[in-house]
N, C-alpha and C positions, 0 to 999 in steps of 0.2 A: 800080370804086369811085372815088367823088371823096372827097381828101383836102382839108377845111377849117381855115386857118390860123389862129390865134385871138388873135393877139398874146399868147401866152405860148412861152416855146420849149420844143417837145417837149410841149404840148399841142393834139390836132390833133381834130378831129370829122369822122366818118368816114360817108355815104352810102353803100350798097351800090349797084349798078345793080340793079334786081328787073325779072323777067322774069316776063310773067301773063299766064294766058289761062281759059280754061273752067274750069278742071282747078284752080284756084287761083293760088300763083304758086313762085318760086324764085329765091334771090340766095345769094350767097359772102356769110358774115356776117365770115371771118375768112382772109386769104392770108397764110403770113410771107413767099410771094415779090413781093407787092407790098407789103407794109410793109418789107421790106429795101431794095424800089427808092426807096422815099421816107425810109429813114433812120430807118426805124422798128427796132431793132435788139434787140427782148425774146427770152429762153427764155421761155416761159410754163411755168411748174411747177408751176401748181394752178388749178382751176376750182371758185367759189366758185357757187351760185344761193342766193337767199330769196324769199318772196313774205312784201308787203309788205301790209295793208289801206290803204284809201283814208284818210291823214291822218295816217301813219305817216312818223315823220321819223329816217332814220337818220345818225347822223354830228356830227361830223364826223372821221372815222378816219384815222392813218396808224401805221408800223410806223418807226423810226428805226433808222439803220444801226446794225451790218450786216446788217440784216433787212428794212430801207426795200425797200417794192414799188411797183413800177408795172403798170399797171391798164389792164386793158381792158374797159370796160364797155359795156354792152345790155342792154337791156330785150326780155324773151320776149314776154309779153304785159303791157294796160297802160300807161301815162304818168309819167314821174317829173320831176318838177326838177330834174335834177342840178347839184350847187354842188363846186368844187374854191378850194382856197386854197393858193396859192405859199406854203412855206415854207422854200424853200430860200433859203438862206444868200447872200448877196450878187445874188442874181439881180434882176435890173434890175425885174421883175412884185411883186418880196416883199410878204407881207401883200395882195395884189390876190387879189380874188375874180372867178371865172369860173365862168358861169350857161349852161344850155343844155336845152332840154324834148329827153328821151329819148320816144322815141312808138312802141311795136310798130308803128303803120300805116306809119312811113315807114321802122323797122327802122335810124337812125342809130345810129352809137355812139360814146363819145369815147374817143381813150388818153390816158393819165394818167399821165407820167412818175414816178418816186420823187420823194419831197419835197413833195409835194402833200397836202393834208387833204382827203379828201373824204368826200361826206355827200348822200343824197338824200332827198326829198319825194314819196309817192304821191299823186298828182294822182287817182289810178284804182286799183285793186286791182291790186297787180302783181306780176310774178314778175321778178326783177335776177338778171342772171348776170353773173359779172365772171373775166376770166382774172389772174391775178397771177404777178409775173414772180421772186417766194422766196416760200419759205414763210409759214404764219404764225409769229410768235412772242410767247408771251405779255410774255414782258420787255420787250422792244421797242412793245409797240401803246403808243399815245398817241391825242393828240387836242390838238380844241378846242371849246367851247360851242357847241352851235349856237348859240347866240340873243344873243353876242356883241356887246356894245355896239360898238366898237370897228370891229368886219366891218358889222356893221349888213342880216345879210342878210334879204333878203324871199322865204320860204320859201313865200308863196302858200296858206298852212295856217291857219286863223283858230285853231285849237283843237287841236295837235298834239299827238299821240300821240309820247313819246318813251321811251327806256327809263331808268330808274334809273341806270345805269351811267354812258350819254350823259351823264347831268343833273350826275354828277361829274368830267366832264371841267372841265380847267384855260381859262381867257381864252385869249384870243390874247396880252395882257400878260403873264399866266402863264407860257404856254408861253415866247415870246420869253425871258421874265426865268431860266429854265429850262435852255433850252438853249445860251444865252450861256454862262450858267456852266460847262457841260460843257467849251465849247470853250476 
C-alpha cells in the first residue's frame, strides 16, 4: 500500500498494490497491521455500503462527540468525488476542504479522521462502502450544506440529486455559530 499525505493531519489517501493477470486481479483493500505502522490507529465497529445513481450527492455528514467517527472509505464499483471539511476545533486546516476522485479501476481510498464533514458526488453509478470507527447515533449526526457559499465547493454535478434531509443541514456559519456555543 502507498500511504498519500494530503496536508491535513490524519487525513491520508490510500493506494493498494493490485496484482493482475488473466484470471482478473487481487489487492489488500484494508491491513490494520500496516495502518498501525503508519499511525493509523482505528477499531473499526461498523461497515456502512450505498450505491449511489450517477449525480447523487451525499453529504455533507458528520456524527459529534462522543459519537464523532472516523471513516474509511472506497468505492466497490464506480467514481465519486469525495469532499471532506476540517471541523475540528483549532486545527491549523479548519473550515479547509479536501477533494480527491475515489475510482474502483484504481480501488484508492481515503481515511478520514473524527472531526471531519464528509460528503460525496457520483460521477458514475456507484456502490460506497465506508468502515467507521463508533457507532452511528442519531443525536449526534450533524452536518453541513453542500452547496455552501462560504466552502464554495465544486461538486462536478450540474443538476444534483440530493435528499431532503441533506437540503436541511445548517451552513458552515451555522454550524461554526452552533458549536461555539456548546463549548
Amino acid at each position: 500500500m502507498t500511504i498519500k499525505e494530503t496536508g491535513f493531519q490524519g487525513l491520508v489517501e490510500i493506494f493498494p498494490r493490485i496484482f493482475e493477470d488473466d484470471r482478473g486481479f487481487f489487492f489488500e483493500a484494508y491491513s490494520k497491521q500496516v495502518f498501525k505502522e503508519h499511525g493509523i490507529n482505528y477499531d473499526f465497529v461498523q461497515d456502512n455500503q450505498s450505491f449511489s445513481k450517477k449525480g447523487v450527492i451525499r453529504g455533507l455528514h458528520m456524527q459529534l462527540a462522543p459519537f464523532a467517527q472516523a471513516k474509511f472509505v472506497k468505492v466497490i464499483t464506480g467514481k465519486v468525488l469525495d469532499v471532506v471539511v476540517d471541523m475540528r476545533p483549532g486545527s491549523e486546516t479548519h473550515g479547509k476542504v479536501y477533494y480527491c476522485t475515489l475510482d474502483s479501476r484504481l480501488n484508492n481510498s481515503l481515511m478520514i479522521p473524527e472531526g471531519f464533514a464528509h460528503g460525496f458526488a457520483a460521477l458514475e453509478d456507484s456502490v460506497f462502502n465506508y468502515k467507521c470507527s463508533n457507532i452511528y447515533n442519531k443525536a449526534s449526526e450533524t452536518g453541513i450544506l453542500y452547496n455552501d457559499e462560504t466552502l464554495n465547493i465544486n461538486w462536478g454535478i450540474e443538476n444534483p440529486i440530493v435528499s431532503e434531509k441533506d437540503l436541511q443541514l445548517p451552513t458552515y456559519a451555522e454550524f461554526v455559530a452552533r458549536n461555539e456555543a456548546v463549548h
